[in-house]
C-alpha positions as CSV (number, residue, x, y, z in Angstrom):
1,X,2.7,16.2,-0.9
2,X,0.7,14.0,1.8
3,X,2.8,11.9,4.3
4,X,1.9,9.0,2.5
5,X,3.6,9.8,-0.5
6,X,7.1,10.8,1.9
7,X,7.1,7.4,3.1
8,X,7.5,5.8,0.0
9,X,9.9,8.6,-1.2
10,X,11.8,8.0,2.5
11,X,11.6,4.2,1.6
12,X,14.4,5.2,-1.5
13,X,16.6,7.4,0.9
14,X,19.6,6.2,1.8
15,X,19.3,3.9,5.0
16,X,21.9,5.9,7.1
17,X,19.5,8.4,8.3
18,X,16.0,5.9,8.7
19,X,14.8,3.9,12.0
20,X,14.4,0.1,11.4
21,X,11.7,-0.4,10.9
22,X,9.7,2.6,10.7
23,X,6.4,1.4,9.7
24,X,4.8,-2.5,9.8
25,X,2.5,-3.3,6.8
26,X,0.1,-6.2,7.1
27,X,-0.4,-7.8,3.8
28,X,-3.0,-9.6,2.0
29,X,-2.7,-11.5,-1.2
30,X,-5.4,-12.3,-3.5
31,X,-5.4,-14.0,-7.0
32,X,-8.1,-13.3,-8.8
33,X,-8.7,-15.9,-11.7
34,X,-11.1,-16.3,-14.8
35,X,-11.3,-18.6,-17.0
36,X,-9.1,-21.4,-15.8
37,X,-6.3,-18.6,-15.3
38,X,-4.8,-16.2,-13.3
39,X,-5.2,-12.7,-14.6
40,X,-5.1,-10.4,-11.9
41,X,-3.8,-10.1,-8.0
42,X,-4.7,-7.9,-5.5
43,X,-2.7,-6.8,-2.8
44,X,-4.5,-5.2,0.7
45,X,-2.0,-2.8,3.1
46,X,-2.8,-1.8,6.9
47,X,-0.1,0.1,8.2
48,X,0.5,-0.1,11.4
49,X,-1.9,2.0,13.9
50,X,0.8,4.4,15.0
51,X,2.3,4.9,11.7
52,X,-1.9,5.1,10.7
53,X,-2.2,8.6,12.8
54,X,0.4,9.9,11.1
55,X,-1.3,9.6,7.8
56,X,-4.6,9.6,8.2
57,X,-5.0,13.4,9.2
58,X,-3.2,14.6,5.9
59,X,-6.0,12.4,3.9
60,X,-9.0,13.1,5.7
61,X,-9.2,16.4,4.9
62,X,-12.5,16.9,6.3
63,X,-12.1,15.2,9.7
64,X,-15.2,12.8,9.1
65,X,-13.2,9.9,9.6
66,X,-13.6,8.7,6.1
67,X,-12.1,8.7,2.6
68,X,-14.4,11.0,0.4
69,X,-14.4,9.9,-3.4
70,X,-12.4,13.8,-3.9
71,X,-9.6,12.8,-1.1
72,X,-8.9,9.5,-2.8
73,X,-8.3,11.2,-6.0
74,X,-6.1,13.8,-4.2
75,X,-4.4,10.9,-2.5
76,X,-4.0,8.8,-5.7
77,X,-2.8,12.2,-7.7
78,X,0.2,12.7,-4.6
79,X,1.3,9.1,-4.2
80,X,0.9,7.6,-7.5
81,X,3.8,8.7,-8.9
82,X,6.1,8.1,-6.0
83,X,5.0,4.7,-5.9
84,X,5.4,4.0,-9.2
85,X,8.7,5.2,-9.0
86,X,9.3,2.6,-6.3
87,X,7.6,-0.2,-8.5
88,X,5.0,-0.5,-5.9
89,X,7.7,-2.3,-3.8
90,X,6.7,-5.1,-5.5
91,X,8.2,-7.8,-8.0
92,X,6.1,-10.6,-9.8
93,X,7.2,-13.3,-11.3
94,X,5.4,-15.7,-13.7
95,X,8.2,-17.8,-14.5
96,X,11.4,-15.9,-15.7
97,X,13.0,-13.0,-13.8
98,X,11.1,-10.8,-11.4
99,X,9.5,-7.5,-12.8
100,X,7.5,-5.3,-11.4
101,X,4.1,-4.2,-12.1
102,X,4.1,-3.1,-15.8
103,X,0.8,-1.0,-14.9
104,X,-0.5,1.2,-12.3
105,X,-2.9,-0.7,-10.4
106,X,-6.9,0.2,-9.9
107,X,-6.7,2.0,-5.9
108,X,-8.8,2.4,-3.3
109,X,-8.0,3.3,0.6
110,X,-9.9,3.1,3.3
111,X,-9.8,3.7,7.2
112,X,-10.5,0.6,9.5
113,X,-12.0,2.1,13.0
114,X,-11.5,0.0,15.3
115,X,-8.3,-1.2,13.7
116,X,-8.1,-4.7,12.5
117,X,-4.4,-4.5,12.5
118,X,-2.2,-4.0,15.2
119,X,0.9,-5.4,15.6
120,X,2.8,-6.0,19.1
121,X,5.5,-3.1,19.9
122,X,8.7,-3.1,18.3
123,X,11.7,-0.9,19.1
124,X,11.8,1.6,16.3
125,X,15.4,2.7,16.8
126,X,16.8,-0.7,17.2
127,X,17.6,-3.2,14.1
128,X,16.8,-6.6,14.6
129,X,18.1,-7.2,18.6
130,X,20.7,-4.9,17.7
131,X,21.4,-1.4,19.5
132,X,21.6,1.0,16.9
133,X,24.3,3.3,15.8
134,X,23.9,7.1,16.9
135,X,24.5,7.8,13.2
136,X,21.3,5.6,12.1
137,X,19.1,6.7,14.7
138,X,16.0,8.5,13.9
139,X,13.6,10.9,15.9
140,X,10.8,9.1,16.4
141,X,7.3,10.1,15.2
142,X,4.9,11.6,18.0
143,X,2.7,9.2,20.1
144,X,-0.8,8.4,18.6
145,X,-3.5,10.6,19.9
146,X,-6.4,9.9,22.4
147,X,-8.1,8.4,19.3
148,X,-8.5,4.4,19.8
149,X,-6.4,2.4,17.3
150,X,-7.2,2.3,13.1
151,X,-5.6,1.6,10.4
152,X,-4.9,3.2,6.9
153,X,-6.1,0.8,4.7
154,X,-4.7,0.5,0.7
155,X,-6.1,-1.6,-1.7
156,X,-4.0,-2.3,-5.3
157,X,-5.5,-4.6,-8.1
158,X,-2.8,-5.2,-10.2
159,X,-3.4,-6.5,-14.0
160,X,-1.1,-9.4,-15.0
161,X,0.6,-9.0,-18.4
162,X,-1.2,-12.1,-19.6
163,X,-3.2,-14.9,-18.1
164,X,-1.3,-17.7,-16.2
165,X,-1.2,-20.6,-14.4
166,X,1.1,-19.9,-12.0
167,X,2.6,-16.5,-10.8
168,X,4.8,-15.1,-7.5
169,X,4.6,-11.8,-5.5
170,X,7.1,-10.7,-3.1
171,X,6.4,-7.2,-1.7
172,X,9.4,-5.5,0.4
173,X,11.4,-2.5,0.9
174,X,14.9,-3.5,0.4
175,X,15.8,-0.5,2.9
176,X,13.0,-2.0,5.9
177,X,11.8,1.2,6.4
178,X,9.0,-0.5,6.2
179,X,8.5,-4.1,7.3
180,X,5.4,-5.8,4.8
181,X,4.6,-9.1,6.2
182,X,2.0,-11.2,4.5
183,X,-0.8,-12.3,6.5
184,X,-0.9,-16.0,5.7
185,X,-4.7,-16.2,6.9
186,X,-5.7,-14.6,4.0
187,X,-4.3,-16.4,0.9
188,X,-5.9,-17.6,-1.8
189,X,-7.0,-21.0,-2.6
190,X,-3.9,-22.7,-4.2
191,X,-1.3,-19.9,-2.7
192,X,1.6,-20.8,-0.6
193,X,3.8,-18.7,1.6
194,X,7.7,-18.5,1.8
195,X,10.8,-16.7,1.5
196,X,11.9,-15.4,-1.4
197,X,15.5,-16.8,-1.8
198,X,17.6,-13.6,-2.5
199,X,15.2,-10.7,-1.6
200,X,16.2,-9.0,1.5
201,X,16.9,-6.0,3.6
202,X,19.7,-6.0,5.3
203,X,19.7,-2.4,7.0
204,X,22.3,-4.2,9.5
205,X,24.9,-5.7,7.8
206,X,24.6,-9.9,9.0
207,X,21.1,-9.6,10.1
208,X,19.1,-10.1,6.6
209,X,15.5,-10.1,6.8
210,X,14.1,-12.2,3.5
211,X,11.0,-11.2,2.2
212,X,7.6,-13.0,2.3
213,X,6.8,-14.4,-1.0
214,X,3.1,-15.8,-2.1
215,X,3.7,-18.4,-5.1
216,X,-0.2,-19.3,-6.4
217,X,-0.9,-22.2,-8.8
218,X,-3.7,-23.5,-10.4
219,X,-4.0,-27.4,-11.2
């Protein structure tokens, strides 16, 4: 199983034994409409550089520094499931309770050299300005290589169970292993950013972090 696929399966283990965060998602939000409606939304992941050159080698099997057609069927065939079994860390909600995607979305991943994402140092052993326990710390992942700065790049267009007006998306991992923050530069037209109101991670207890929630509507 590729790295990839471990950090969504690491993203479910219990939060004792994980840094805080381990690995910072940038993401982007798009509704994709027809018809006067909503019917589908896309959702676009770069990991963070560091956690990138982890990843990257056990995808690019080759070393040619991009995702063949075979190693995104490999990579789809290893993380699929785990991410299903996660819902996709995501929750929609188009006017009752959340649910998660009811389908498995159409993938692609790419690699973005130079990276396009990189976000400013944060202490991976430390939760929110707070030292952390001996018990919760983590060994931290090597230091990237000589290679400059990329990101590993995933792309999820995500089917909607019928066409609306209106829809929410709130992507997070309740454990903040890793941290997804939406990059509010890239909504949609007619898409507004928030906080969702009771989704959070709280890996130390009194310092919640809510997650980023894109509500769209249509007039």
């Amino acid at each position: 199983m590729k790295l990839v696929a471990m950090a969504v399966i690491a993203a479910l283990a219990p939060a004792t034994v994980l840094a805080h965060p381990h690995i910072v998602i940038s993401q982007m939000v798009r509704a994709i409409e027809g018809n006067g409606a909503y019917t589908h939304v896309e959702i676009v992941w770069k990991f963070d550089p560091h956690a990138s050159e982890d990843e990257i080698p056990a995808i690019d099997e080759d070393k040619d520094g991009r995702f063949s057609d075979e190693e995104i069927r490999l990579l789809i065939r290893d993380t699929m499931p785990g991410f299903r079994k996660a819902g996709f860390l995501t929750w929609f909600n188009t006017g009752g309770a959340d649910f998660h995607p009811p389908k498995n979305p159409a993938f692609a991943a790419r690699i973005d050299d130079p990276a396009t994402f990189n976000p400013p140092e944060w202490d991976r052993t430390a939760g929110d300005g707070m030292q952390m326990p001996e018990n919760k710390r983590a060994t931290l992942p090597p230091e990237p290589t000589a290679h400059s700065p990329r990101n590993l790049v995933y792309t999820m267009r995500f089917e909607l169970p019928k066409p609306v007006k209106s829809f929410s998306i709130t992507t997070y991992d309740p454990e903040d292993f890793m941290r997804v923050v939406v990059d509010k530069e890239s909504l949609s037209k007619g898409c507004a950013l928030d906080k969702h109101p009771t989704r959070k991670s709280e890996f130390v207890p009194g310092h919640p972090v809510y997650a980023d929630r894109v509500t769209c509507r249509l007039p």
